[in-house]
KEZA-355889 format. One line per field, with one value per residue (C-alpha): y, z, x; residue in three letters; residue number from 1. Coordinates in nm, 3 decimals. Layout:
! KEZA-355889
Y	[Y, ...]
Z	[Z, ...]
X	[X, ...]
res	[ALA, ...]
n	[NUM, ...]
END
This chain:
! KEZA-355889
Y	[0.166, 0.368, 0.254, 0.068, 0.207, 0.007, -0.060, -0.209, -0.441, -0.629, -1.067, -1.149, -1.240, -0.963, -0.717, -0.835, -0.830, -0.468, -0.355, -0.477, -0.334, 0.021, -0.041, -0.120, 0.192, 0.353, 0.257, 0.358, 0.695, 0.701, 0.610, 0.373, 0.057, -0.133, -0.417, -0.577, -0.535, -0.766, -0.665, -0.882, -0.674, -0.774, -0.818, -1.086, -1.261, -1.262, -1.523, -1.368, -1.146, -0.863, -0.664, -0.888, -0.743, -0.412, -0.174, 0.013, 0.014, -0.362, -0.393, -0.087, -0.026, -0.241, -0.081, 0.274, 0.152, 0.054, 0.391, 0.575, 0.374, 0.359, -0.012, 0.103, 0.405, 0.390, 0.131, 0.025, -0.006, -0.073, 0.281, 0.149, 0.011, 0.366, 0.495, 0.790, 1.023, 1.127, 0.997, 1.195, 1.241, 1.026, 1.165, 0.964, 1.094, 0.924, 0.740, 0.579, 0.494, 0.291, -0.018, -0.125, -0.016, -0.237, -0.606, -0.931, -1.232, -1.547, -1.815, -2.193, -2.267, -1.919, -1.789, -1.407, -1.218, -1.246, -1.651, -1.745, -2.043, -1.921, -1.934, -1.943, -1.928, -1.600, -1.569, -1.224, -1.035, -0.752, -0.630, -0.324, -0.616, -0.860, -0.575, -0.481, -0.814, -0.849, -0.584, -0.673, -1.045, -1.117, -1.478, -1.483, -1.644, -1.458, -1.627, -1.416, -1.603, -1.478, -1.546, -1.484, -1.444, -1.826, -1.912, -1.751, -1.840, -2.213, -2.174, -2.123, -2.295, -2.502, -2.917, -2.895, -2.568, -2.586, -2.213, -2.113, -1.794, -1.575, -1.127, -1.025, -0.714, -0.717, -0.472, -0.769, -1.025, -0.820, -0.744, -1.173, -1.233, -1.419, -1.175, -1.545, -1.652, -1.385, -1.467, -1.108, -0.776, -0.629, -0.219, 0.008, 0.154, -0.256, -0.273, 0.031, -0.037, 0.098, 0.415, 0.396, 0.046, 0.000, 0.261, 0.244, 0.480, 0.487, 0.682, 0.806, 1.019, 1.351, 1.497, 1.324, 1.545, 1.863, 1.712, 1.723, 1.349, 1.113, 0.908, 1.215, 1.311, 0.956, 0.950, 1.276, 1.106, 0.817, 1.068, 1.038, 1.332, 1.186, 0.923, 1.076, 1.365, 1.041, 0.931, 1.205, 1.274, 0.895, 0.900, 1.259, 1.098, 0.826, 1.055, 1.261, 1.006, 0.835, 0.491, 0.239, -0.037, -0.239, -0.032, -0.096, 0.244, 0.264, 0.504, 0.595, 0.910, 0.971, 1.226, 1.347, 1.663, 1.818, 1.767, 1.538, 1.328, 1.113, 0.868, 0.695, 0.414, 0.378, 0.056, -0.149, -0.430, -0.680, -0.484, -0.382, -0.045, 0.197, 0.557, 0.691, 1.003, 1.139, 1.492, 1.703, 1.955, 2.144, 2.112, 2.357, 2.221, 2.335, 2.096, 2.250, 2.403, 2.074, 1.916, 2.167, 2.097, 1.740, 1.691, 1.933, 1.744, 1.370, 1.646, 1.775, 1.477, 1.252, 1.560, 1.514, 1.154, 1.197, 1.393, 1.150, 0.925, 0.742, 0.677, 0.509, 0.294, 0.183, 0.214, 0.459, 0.673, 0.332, 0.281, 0.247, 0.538]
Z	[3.482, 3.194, 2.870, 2.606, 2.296, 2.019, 1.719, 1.422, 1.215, 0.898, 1.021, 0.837, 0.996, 0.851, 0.918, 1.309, 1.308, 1.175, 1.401, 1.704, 1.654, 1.612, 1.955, 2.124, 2.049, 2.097, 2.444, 2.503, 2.399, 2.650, 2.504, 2.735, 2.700, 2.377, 2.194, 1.887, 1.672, 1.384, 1.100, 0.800, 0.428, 0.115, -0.007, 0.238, 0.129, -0.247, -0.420, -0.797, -0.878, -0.719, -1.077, -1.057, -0.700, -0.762, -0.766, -0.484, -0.115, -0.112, 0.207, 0.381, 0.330, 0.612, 0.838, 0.771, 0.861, 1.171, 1.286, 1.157, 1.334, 1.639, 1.715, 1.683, 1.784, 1.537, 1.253, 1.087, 0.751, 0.481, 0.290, -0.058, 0.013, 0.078, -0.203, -0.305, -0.195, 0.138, 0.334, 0.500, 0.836, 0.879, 0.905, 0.890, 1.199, 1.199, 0.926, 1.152, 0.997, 0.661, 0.637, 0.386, 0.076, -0.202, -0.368, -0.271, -0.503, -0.311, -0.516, -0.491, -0.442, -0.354, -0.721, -0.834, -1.089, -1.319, -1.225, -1.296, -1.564, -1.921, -1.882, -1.527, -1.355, -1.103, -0.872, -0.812, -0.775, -0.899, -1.252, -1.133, -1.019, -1.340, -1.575, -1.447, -1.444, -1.780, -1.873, -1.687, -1.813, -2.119, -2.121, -1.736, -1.736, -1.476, -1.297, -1.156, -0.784, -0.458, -0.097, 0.221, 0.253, 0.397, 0.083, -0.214, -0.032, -0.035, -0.388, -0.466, -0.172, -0.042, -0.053, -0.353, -0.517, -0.865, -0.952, -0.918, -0.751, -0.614, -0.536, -0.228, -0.033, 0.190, 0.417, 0.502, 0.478, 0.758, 1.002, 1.001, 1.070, 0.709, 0.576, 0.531, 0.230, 0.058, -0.238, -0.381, -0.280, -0.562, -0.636, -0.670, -1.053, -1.123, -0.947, -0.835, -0.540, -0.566, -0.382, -0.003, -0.014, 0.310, 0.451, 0.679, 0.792, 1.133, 1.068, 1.320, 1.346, 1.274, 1.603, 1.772, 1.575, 1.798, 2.138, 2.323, 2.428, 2.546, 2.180, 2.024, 2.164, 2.112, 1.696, 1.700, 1.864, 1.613, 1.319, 1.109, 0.913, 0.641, 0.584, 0.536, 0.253, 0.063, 0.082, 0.049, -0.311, -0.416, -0.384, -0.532, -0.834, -0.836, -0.795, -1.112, -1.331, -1.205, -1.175, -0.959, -0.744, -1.033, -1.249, -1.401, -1.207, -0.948, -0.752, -0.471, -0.247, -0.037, 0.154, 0.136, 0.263, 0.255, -0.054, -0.158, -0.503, -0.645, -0.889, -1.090, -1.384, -1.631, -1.776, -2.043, -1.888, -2.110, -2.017, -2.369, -2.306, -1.981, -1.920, -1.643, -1.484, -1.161, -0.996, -0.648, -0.429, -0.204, 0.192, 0.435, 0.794, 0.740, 0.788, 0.576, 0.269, 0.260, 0.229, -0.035, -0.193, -0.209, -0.334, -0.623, -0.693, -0.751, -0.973, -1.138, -1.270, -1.339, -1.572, -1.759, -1.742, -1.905, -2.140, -2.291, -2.318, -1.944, -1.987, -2.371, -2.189, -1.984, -1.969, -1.696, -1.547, -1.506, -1.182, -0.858, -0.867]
X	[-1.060, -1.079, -1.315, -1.048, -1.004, -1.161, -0.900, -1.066, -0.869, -0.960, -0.922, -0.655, -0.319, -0.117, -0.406, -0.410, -0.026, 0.037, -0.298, -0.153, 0.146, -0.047, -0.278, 0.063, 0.170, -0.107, -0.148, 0.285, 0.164, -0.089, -0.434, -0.515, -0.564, -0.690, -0.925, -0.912, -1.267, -1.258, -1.432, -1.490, -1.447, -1.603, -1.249, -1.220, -1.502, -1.502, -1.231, -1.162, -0.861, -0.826, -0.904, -1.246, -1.294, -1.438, -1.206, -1.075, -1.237, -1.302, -1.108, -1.199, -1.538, -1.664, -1.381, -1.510, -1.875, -1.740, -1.602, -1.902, -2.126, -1.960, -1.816, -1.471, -1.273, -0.963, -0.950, -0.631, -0.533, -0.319, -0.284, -0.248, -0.593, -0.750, -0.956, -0.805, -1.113, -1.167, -1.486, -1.702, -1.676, -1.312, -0.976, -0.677, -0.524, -0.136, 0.074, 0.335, 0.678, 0.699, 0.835, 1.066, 0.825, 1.019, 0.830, 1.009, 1.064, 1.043, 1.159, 1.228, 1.619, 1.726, 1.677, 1.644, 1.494, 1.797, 1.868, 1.485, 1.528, 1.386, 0.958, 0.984, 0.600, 0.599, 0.284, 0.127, -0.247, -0.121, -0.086, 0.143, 0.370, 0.262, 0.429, 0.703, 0.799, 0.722, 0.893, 1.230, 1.161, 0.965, 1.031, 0.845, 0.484, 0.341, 0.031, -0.298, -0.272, -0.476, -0.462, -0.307, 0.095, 0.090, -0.112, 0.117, 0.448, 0.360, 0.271, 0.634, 0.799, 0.539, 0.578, 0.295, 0.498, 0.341, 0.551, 0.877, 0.826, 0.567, 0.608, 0.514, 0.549, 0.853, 0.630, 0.403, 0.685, 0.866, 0.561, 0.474, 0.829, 0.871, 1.184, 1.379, 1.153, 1.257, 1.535, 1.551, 1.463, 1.358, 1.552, 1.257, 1.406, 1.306, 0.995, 0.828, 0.604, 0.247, 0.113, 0.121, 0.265, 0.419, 0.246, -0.032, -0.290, -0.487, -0.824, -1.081, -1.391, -1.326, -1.422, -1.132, -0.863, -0.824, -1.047, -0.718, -0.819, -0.589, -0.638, -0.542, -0.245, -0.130, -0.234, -0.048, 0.290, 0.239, 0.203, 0.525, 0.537, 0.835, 0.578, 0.296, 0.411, 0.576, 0.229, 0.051, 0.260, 0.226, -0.134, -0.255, -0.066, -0.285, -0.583, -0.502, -0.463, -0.797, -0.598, -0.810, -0.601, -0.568, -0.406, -0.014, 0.110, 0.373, 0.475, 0.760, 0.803, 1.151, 1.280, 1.645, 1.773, 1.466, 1.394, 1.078, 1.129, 0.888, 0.975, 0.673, 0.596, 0.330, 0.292, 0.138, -0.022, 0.213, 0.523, 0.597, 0.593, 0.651, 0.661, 0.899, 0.896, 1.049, 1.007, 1.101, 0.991, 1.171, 1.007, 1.015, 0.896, 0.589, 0.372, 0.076, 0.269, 0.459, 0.131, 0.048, 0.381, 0.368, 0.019, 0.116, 0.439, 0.257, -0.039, 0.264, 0.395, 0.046, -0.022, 0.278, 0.222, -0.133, 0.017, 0.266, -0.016, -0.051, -0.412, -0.389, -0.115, -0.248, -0.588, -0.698, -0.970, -1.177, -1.390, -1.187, -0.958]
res	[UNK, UNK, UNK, UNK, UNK, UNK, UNK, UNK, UNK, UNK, UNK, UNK, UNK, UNK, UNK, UNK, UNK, UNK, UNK, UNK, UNK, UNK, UNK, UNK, UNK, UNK, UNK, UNK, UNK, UNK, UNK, UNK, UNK, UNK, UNK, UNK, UNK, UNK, UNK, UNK, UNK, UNK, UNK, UNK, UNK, UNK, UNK, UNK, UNK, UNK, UNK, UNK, UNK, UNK, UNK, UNK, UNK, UNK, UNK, UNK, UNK, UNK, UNK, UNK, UNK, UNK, UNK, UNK, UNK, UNK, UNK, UNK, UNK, UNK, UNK, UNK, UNK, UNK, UNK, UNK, UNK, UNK, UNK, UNK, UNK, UNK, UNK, UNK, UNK, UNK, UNK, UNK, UNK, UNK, UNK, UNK, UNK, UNK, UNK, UNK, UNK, UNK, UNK, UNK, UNK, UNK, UNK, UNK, UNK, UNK, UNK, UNK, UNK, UNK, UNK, UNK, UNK, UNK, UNK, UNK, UNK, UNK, UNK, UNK, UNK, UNK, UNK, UNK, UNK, UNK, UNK, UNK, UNK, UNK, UNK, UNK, UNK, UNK, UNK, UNK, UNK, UNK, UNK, UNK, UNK, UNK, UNK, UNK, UNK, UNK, UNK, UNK, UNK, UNK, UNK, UNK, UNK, UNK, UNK, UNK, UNK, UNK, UNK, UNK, UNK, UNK, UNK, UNK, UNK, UNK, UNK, UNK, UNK, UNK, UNK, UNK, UNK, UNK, UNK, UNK, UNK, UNK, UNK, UNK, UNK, UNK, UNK, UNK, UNK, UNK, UNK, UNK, UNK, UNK, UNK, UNK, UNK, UNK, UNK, UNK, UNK, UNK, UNK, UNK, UNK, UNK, UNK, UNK, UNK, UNK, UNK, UNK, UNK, UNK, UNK, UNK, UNK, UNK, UNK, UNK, UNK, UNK, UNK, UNK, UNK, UNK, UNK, UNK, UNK, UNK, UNK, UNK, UNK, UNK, UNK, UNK, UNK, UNK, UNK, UNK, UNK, UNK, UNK, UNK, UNK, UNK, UNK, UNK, UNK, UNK, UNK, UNK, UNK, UNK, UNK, UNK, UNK, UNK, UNK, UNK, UNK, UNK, UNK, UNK, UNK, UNK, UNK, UNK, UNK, UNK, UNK, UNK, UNK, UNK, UNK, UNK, UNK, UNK, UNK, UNK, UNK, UNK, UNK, UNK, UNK, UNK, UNK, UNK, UNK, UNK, UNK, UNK, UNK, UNK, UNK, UNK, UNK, UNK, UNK, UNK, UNK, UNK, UNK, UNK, UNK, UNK, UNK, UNK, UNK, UNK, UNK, UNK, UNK, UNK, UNK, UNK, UNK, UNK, UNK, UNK, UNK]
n	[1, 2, 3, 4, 5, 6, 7, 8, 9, 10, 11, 12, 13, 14, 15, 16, 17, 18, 19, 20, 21, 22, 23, 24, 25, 26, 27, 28, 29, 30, 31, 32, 33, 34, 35, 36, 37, 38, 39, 40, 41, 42, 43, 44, 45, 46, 47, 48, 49, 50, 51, 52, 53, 54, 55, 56, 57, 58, 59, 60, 61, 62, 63, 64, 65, 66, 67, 68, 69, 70, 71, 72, 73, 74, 75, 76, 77, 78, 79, 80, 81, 82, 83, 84, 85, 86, 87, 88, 89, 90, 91, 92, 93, 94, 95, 96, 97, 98, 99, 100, 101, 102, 103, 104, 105, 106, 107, 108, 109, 110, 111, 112, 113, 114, 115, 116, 117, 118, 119, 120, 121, 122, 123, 124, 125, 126, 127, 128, 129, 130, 131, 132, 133, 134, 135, 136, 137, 138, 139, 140, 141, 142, 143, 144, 145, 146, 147, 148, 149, 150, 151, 152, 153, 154, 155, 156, 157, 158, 159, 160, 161, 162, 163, 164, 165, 166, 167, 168, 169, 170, 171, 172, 173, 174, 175, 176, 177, 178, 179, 180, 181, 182, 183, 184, 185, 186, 187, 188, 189, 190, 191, 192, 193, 194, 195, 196, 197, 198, 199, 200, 201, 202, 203, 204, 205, 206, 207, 208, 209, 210, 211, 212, 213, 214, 215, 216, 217, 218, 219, 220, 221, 222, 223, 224, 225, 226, 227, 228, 229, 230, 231, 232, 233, 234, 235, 236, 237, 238, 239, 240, 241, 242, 243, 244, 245, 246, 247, 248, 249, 250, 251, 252, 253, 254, 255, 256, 257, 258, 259, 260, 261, 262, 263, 264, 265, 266, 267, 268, 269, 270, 271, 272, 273, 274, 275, 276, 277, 278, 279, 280, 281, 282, 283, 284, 285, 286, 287, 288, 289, 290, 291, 292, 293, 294, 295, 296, 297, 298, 299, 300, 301, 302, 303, 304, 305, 306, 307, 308, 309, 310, 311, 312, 313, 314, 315, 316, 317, 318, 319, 320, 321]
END
C-alpha cells in the first residue's frame, strides 16, 4: 500500500474542515491516500487582536516549517493568510475554486446592516471590516473581538450575546455548515472582502511541481486557474502598497468574459474617508501572460492608489506586508 500523503492543516475546526475537503480531493484525483498533520501556529497560540499579533505569517509560519522539514507533504491554507512574499523553496501548487468571497453580518433577530438599531455593537478582528462598517454606519460601535467562528457567533447569538452582531466570512460560514446564522450577506461595493479571502492555497516543496508524481498531477487537476489570477491580482495589490494583514484595504478580483477587473478600497481606519478604485485587463488563455497581466493590473492600480494618498490614509508600508 502506497505511503499516504501528509496534508498539513493548522487545528482549528475551520482549518481541518476546508483541509479535508482538499485531501478528499486530492485523493479523487489520484494522489493516493491521505493524513491529517496538525500543526499548531503562533497565531493559534497568542490571544490579542489580530493587529497585536505580528503582522502577517502568524498562521502559516509553523505550516511552512513543516513542509520544509519534511513532516508534511502539502499543507493547507487560507490565502489571505499568505505573506505576500514567496518562501524559499515552496510553491503554492493549486488554488481550488473560491467560495463565496463576500463578509456576512450575523445578527440577533434577523437584523441587517441597514435595520441595526442606532449604536448598535458589531463584532469583528478586522479593521478592513471595522471601517467599512464605519463608513456605511457611523452611528455603529464596532468591537475588536477574537476567536473561533463558534466563539464570535455566540457573541451575537449566543444565550450570553452581549453584541448585536458580529462579521464573519461567509467562506468559513459555508465550509462549517453555519450559512443559517447569517442575517445579511454583505454586496462587495459595501464591504469589500480582503485579498485572497475565500481563497485557499495548497503549497508544496518545490521539487514536486514538474516530478510527474501522482501528487502532482492531482495539485494540477485541483488548480483553478479563474481563481488563482483573481488572486494573484488581489494580492500583488497588496504587495505594492506594502499593506500588512491588518491594514483597512480591500480588494476583489472577477472574471467575466475574459476580462479580469479588480475593484479595491482604501480606508481610514475610522471610516471617514475611503479611496475607490477599480481596473481590468484583458486575458488571453495564456496561462503565463495572464499571470503577467494580472499581477500588473492589482501594480497598476496600488500605484494610483499611492498616489492619491493610500499610504497617508491609511497608514501603510508598516511591518507585515
Amino acid at each position: 500500500m502506497p505511503q499516504p500523503v501528509r496534508v498539513g492543516t493548522r487545528a482549528s475546526q475551520l482549518a481541518l474542515t476546508q483541509t479535508g475537503h482538499v485531501a478528499d480531493a486530492l485523493t479523487r484525483l489520484g494522489a493516493g491516500p491521505h493524513e491529517l498533520v496538525r500543526v499548531r501556529t503562533d497565531g493559534d497560540r497568542l490571544t490579542g487582536s489580530l493587529t497585536s499579533l505580528g503582522g502577517t505569517g502568524v498562521f502559516v509560519t509553523a505550516l511552512r516549517d513543516a513542509l520544509l522539514d519534511g513532516r508534511c507533504d502539502v499543507a493547507v491554507h487560507s490565502f489571505k493568510d499568505l505573506p505576500t512574499a514567496d518562501a524559499d523553496g515552496l510553491v503554492v501548487a493549486a488554488v481550488p475554486p473560491r467560495e463565496d468571497p463576500r463578509d456576512a453580518l450575523c445578527a440577533r433577530d434577523g437584523l441587517t446592516l441597514a435595520t441595526l438599531p442606532v449604536g448598535a455593537s458589531v463584532g469583528t478582528g478586522s479593521p478592513r471590516r471595522a471601517a467599512q462598517l464605519l463608513a456605511a454606519r457611523p452611528d455603529l460601535r464596532v468591537v475588536d473581538i477574537r476567536g473561533n467562528v463558534d466563539t464570535r457567533l455566540a457573541r451575537a447569538l449566543g444565550e450570553a450575546a452581549d453584541l448585536d452582531a458580529v462579521v464573519l466570512a461567509r467562506a468559513g460560514l459555508a465550509r462549517l455548515g453555519r450559512l443559517d446564522a447569517i442575517t445579511d450577506t454583505l454586496p462587495t461595493d459595501v464591504m469589500t472582502p480582503a485579498p485572497a479571502q475565500g481563497a485557499l492555497a495548497v503549497e508544496v516543496r518545490a521539487e514536486v511541481i514538474g516530478s510527474g508524481s501522482p501528487l502532482a498531477l492531482a495539485l494540477a487537476a485541483l488548480d483553478d486557474q479563474g481563481t488563482r489570477l483573481a488572486v494573484l491580482a488581489e494580492r500583488a495589490l497588496l504587495a505594492r502598497l506594502e499593506a500588512g494583514c491588518a491594514a483597512p484595504v480591500g480588494a476583489y478580483g472577477h472574471l467575466a468574459e475574459g476580462t479580469l477587473t479588480l475593484s479595491t478600497v482604501v480606508l481610514r481606519p475610522d471610516g471617514t474617508e475611503r479611496l475607490l478604485l477599480d481596473g481590468s485587463t484583458p486575458l488571453t488563455g495564456d496561462p503565463v501572460a495572464d499571470a503577467a497581466e494580472a499581477t500588473a493590473l492589482g501594480e497598476r492600480l496600488a500605484a494610483d492608489l499611492l498616489a492619491d494618498g493610500a499610504a497617508d490614509l491609511a497608514g501603510l508600508g508598516g511591518p507585515g506586508a
